[in-house]
N, C-alpha and C positions, 0 to 999 in steps of 0.2 A: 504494500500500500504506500501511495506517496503522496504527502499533503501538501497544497498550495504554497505553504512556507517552504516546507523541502524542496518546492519547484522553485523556488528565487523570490516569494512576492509575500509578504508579512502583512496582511490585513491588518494586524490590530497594533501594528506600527505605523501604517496607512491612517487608523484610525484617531492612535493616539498625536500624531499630528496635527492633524483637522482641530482638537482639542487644544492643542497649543494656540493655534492661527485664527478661531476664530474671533475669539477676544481682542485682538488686536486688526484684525480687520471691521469690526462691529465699530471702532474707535475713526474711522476714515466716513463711515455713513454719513450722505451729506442727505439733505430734506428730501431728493430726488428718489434712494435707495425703496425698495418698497418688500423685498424679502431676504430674509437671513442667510447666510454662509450654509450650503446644504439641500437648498434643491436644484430640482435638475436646467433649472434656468434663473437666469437671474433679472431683476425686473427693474425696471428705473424710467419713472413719472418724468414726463418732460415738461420741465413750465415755461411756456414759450410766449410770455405775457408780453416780454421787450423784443422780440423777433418777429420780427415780419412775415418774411420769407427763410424759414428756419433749411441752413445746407449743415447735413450729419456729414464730418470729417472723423474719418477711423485708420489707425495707422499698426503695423505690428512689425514687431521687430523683438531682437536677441541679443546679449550680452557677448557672443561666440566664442572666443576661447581667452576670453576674462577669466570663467569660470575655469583654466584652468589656473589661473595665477591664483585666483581663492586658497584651491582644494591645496595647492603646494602650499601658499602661505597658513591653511589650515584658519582663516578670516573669511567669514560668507553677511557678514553685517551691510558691507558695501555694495554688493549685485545689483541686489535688487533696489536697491534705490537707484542705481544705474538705469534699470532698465523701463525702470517710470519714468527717470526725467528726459532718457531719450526719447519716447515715445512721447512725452508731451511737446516736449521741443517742436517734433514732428509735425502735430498737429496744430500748434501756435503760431508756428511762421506761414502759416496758413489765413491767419485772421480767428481761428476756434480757440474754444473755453475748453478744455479739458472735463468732460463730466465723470465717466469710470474707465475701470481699470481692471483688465482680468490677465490670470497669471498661468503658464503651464512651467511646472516644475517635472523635468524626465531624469533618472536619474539608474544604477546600478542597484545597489542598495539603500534604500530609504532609513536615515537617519533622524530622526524625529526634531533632535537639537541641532542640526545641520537644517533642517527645513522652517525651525525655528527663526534660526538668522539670518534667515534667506526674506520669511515671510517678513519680520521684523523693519529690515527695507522699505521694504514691498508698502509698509504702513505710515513708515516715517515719511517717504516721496508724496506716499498720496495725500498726507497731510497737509505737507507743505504745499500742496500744488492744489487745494481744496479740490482733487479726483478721489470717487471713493474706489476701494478697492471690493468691489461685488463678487467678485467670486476667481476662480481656478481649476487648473488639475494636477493631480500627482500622479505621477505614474513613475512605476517601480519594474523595469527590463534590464534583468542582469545578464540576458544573452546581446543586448543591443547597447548599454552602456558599460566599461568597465569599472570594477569594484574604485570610488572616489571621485568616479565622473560625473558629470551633472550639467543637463543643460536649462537655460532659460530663455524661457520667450513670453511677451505680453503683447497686449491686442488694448488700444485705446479707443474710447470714439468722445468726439468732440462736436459742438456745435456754433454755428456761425450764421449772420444774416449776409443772405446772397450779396447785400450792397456793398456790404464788407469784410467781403474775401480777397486777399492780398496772393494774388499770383504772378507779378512779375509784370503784367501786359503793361503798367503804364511807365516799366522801365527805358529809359532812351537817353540816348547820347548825353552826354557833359553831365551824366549822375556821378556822385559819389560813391564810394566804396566802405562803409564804416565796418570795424570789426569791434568782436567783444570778446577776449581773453577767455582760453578753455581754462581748465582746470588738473589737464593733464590731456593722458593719451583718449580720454573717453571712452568710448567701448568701439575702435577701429583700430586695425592693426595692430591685433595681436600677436598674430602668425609671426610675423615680420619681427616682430618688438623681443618675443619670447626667443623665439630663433638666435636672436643675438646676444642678450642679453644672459639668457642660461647658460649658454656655451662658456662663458667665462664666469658669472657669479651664481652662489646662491640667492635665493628670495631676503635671506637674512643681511647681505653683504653690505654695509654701505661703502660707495664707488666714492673716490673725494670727489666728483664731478657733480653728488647728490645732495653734497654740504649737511651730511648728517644723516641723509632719509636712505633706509634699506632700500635697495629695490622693490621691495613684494610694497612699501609704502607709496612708493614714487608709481609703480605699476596700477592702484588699487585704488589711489585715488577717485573722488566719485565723479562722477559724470553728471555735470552741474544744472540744474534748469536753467534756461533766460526767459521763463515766462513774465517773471513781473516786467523785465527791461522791452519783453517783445510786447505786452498791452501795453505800454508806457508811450512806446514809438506808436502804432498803431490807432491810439485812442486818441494820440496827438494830431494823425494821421501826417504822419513823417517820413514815413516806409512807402518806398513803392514797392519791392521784395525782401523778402529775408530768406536766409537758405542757413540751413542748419548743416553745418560742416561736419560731415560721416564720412563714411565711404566715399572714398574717389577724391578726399581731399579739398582743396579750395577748388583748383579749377572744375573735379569733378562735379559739386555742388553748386559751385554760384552761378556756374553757367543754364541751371536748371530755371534763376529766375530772371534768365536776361533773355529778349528777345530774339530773333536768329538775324534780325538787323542791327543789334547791339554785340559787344563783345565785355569780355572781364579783362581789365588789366591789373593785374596785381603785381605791388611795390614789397618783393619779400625782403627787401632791407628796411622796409619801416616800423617792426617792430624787433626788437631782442626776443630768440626761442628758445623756453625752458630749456635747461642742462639737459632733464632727460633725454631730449631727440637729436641735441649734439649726441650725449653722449652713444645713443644707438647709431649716428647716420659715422661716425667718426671708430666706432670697435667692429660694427661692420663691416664698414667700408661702404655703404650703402650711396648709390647715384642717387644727385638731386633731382631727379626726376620721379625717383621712384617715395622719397621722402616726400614730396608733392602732393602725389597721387594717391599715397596712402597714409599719410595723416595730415591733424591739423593744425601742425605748426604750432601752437597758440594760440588759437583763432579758432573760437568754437562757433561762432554766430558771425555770419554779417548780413547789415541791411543795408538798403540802397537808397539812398537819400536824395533829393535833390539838392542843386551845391546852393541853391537860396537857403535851404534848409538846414545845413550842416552845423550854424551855430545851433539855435536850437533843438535839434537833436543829439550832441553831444552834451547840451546843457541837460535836457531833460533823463537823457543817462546817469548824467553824474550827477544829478540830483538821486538819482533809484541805489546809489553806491558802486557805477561802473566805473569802469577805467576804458570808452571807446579811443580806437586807435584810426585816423583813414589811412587804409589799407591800399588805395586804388582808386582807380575810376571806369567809366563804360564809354566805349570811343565806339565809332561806327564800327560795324563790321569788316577788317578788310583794311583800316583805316593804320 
């Protein structure tokens, strides 16, 4: 005879999970929430009093192989606040309000206090970001993940009045380029970052290039929201785009909210970048091109301003506690 646990999958460690998590998800419940942690859908009232024309903006995305710096650093407190404030980014630089937040957690063997620290994130993002976090899954495959591995993925939706959706169309020539300082590597280029960085230190190591911070610190840093700075710009209406710098880097991104008769020129001697990406682009040996295209430099956010605008939206920044930088500007195409 061979029982479910024998096969790899611990229900009542499944269970005793859930037990941990719900308490601290019930604490994200914004007035919208409408059922508890537990059934098979999860419900949320939309009060669309101040929306006209209400457009549902939903975005989903993954931490990738963050979670493996965690599991080596043995630190799972950070992920998931990762992986909220990416996905709300997402849906902000959009013109959307972040409403929930649903989480799948895959993993090897299902740890209870490991899904704890993970969910714990997960609580403190949606907090901060007034998203609640409605629901999740767990799921426990020790033939599909191995024993300490763990993935994450979350699924946002947001909403926006059609009038004020901020997609890049009314970007054009002689705009500005503002940026706003990441917080580290974010959740992009890991592969990359881990690949080089392993080969020579421990997660424990500190490099003198890190002026104190271990790697697994410098790596694990969280991955910052710019929502207040993004309604700030927005509400002021000062943005003609904003792109949230992932994957593909700056040009990968900015080009997403520039027109195909505009271009992006970035000034990458305008600002100083973090030790850390010297010190990966410099023990790799790594081409700047390739540093480019897969991270972001420092530069977690930038919005496109017009240049009548740029006092003003650098004011209004730094009134919210930024440090914006211009980064560039948008020349014809070709130009």
């Amino acid at each position: 005879m061979t029982t479910y646990k024998e096969a790899g999958v611990d229900v009542e460690a499944g269970e005793e999970a859930v037990d941990r998590i719900r308490p601290m998800a019930q604490e994200t419940f914004t007035p919208g929430v409408m059922a508890d942690i537990g059934a098979f859908g999860s419900f949320f009232e939309l009060d669309l009093g101040a929306v006209d024309q209400p457009v549902l903006v939903s975005s989903i995305d993954g931490v990738g192989t963050k979670g493996k710096v965690a599991a080596r650093a043995e630190r799972y407190d950070t992920v998931g606040q990762d992986l909220v404030n990416h996905c709300v980014n997402d849906v902000a630089v959009c013109g959307a309000e972040p409403l929930y937040f649903l989480d799948y957690v895959g993993t090897g063997t299902l740890d209870p206090g490991v899904a704890e620290q993970v969910v714990t994130g997960f609580a403190t993002a949606c907090n901060e970001n007034d998203c609640a976090l409605v629901g999740g899954e767990m799921a426990e495959m020790t033939d599909v993940y191995r024993d300490g591995d763990f993935d994450l993925v979350g699924t946002i939706l947001g909403v926006v009045d059609k009038a004020d959706i901020v997609d890049g169309s009314d970007v054009a020539p002689g705009d500005v380029l503002l940026g706003l300082p990441s917080t580290g590597i974010h959740t992009n280029g890991y592969t990359l970052a881990r690949t080089v960085l392993f080969d020579e230190y421990d997660v424990n190591d500190t490099p003198d290039a890190l002026a104190g911070e271990t790697v697994g610190e410098a790596l694990l840093r969280v991955h910052r929201s710019y929502l207040e700075a993004i309604q700030g710009l927005v509400d002021a209406g000062l943005a003609q785009g904003i792109a949230h710098i992932t994957g593909g880097g700056l040009p990968g991104n900015v080009s997403r909210v520039v027109p195909d008769d505009c271009a992006a020129a970035i000034d990458y001697d305008a600002w100083t970048r973090p030790p850390l990406f010297e010190l990966i682009q410099d023990l790799g040996d790594v081409p700047e091109a390739d540093m480019r295209q897969t991270f972001n430099l420092g530069m977690g956010l930038v919005a496109v301003v017009r240049e009548d605008n740029l006092s003003d939206a650098r004011a209004r920044l730094s009134d919210l506690g930024e440090a914006p930088v211009k980064i560039g500007e948008v020349p014809e195409a070709g130009a």
